[in-house]
C-alpha positions in Angstrom: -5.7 89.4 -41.6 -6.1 85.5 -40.2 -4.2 84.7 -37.0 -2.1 81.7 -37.6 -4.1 79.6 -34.5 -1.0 77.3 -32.7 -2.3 74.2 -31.4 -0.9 71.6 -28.7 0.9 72.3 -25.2 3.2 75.0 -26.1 -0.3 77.3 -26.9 -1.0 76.3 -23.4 1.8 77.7 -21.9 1.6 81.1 -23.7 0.6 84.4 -21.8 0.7 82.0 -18.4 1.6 84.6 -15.3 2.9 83.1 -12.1 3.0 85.0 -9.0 3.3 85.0 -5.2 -0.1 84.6 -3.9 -1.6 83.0 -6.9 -3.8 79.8 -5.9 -3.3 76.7 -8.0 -5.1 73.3 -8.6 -1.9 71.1 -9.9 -1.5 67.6 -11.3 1.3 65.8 -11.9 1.5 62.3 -13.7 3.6 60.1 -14.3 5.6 59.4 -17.8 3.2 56.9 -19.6 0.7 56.6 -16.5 2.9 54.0 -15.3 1.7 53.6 -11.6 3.5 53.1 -9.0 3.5 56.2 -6.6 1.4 54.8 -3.4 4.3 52.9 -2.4 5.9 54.2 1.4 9.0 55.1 -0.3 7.0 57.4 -3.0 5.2 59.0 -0.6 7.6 59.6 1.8 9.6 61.2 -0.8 6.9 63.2 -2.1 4.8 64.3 1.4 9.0 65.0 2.6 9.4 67.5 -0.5 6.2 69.2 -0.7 6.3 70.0 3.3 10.1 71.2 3.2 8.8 73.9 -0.2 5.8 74.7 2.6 8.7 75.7 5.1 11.3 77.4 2.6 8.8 80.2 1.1 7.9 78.2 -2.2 4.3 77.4 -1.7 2.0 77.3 0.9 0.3 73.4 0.6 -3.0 73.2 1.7 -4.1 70.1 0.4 -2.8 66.9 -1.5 -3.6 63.5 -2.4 -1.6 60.5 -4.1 -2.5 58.1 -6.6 -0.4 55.9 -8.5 0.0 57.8 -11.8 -0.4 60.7 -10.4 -0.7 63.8 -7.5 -2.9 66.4 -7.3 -1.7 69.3 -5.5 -4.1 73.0 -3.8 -1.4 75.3 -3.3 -0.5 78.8 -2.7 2.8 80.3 -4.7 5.2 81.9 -2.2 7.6 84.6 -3.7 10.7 81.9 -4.0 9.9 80.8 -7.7 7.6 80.6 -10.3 5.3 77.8 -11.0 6.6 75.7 -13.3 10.3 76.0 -11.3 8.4 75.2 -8.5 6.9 71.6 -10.1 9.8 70.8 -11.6 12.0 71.5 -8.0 9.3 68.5 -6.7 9.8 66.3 -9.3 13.4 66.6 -9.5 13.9 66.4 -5.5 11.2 63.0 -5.6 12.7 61.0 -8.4 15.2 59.1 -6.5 12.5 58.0 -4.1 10.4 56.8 -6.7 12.6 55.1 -8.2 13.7 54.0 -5.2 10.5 52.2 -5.4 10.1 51.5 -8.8 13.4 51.4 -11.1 11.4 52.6 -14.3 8.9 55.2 -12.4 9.7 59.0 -13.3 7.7 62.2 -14.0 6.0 62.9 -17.2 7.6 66.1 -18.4 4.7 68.2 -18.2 2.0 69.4 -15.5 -1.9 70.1 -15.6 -2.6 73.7 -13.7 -5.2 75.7 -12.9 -5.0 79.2 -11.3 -7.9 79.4 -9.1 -9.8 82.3 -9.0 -11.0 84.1 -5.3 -14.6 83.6 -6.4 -14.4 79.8 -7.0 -15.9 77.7 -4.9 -13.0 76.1 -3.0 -15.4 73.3 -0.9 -15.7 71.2 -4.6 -11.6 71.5 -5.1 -11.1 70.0 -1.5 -14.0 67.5 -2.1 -12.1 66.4 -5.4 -8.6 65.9 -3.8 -10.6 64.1 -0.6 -12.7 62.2 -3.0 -10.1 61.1 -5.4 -8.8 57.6 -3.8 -12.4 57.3 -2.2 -13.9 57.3 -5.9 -10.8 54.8 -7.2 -12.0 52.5 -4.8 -8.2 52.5 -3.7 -9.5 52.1 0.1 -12.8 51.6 2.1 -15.0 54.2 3.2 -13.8 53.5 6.9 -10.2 53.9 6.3 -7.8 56.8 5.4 -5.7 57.0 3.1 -1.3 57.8 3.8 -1.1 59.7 0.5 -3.8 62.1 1.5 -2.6 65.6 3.1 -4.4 68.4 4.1 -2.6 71.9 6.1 -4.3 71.8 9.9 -5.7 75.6 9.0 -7.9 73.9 6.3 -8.7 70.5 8.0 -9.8 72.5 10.4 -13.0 73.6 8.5 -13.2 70.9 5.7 -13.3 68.3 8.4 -16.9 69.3 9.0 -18.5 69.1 5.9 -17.0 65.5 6.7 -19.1 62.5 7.9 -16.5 61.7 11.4 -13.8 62.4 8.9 -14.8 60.0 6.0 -17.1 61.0 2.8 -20.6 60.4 3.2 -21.4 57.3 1.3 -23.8 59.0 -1.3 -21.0 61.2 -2.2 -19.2 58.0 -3.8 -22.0 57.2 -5.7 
């Protein structure tokens, strides 16, 4: 007998299992791409909110970067709440900074994820969050960038596959 095949995001969502310990490659956009999130007052809000889930039990944050439509997020669920509770605890606790910022700037209502798996290769996820503002041409090779985060344990050994702490320039190209 055929299966009736569901399509769109709802499909997505179905069979998804959160738990404590589960890794997860995140990305959050904003509603309509609008941009707007490298402001100080969106990243204060948002570097404030992911640190304080970090200290309560909800996630462990290894890495993070900014850009203005969106955030990509490495992180490790604690045993406080499921995923999608989780993302939607940051975007509720962030709005009034971004729109602090920007008026008309909120969430979209949805979120990318991606479990990541103990086998994969966890140098290329850290290279893409790195990368990400480097490869936007959002700031020079020389600089760093304030909506870039990465958890000391990690910067620790991703600092060295670093050129003194900036991309090598052929990795931009």
């Amino acid at each position: 007998m055929p299966r009736d095949i569901v399509k769109g995001h709802a499909a997505l969502r179905r069979g998804r299992w959160s738990g404590a310990g589960a890794e997860y490659f995140l990305t959050l956009c904003t509603a309509g791409r609008n941009p707007g999130l490298i402001g100080a007052d969106c990243i204060a809000a948002i570097m404030t909110e992911a640190s304080f889930m970090e200290r309560d039990g909800t996630w462990r944050l290894r890495c993070l970067v900014m850009m203005p439509d969106h955030i990509h997020l490495l992180v490790v669920l604690g045993g406080r709440l499921a995923l999608g509770k989780a993302v939607a605890r940051l975007k509720a606790k962030t709005t009034t900074g971004l729109r602090r910022a920007h008026p008309d700037l909120k969430w979209a209502r949805d979120f990318f994820d991606h479990r990541v798996r103990a086998d994969e290769d966890h140098l290329s996820l850290f290279l893409y969050i790195f990368l990400n503002h480097y490869r936007a041409q959002l700031c020079a090779l020389g600089e760093s960038w304030p909506g870039y985060h990465c958890s000391d344990e990690d910067w620790r050994w991703f600092r060295h596959e670093l050129d003194n702490e900036r991309p090598p320039p052929e990795w931009l190209a």
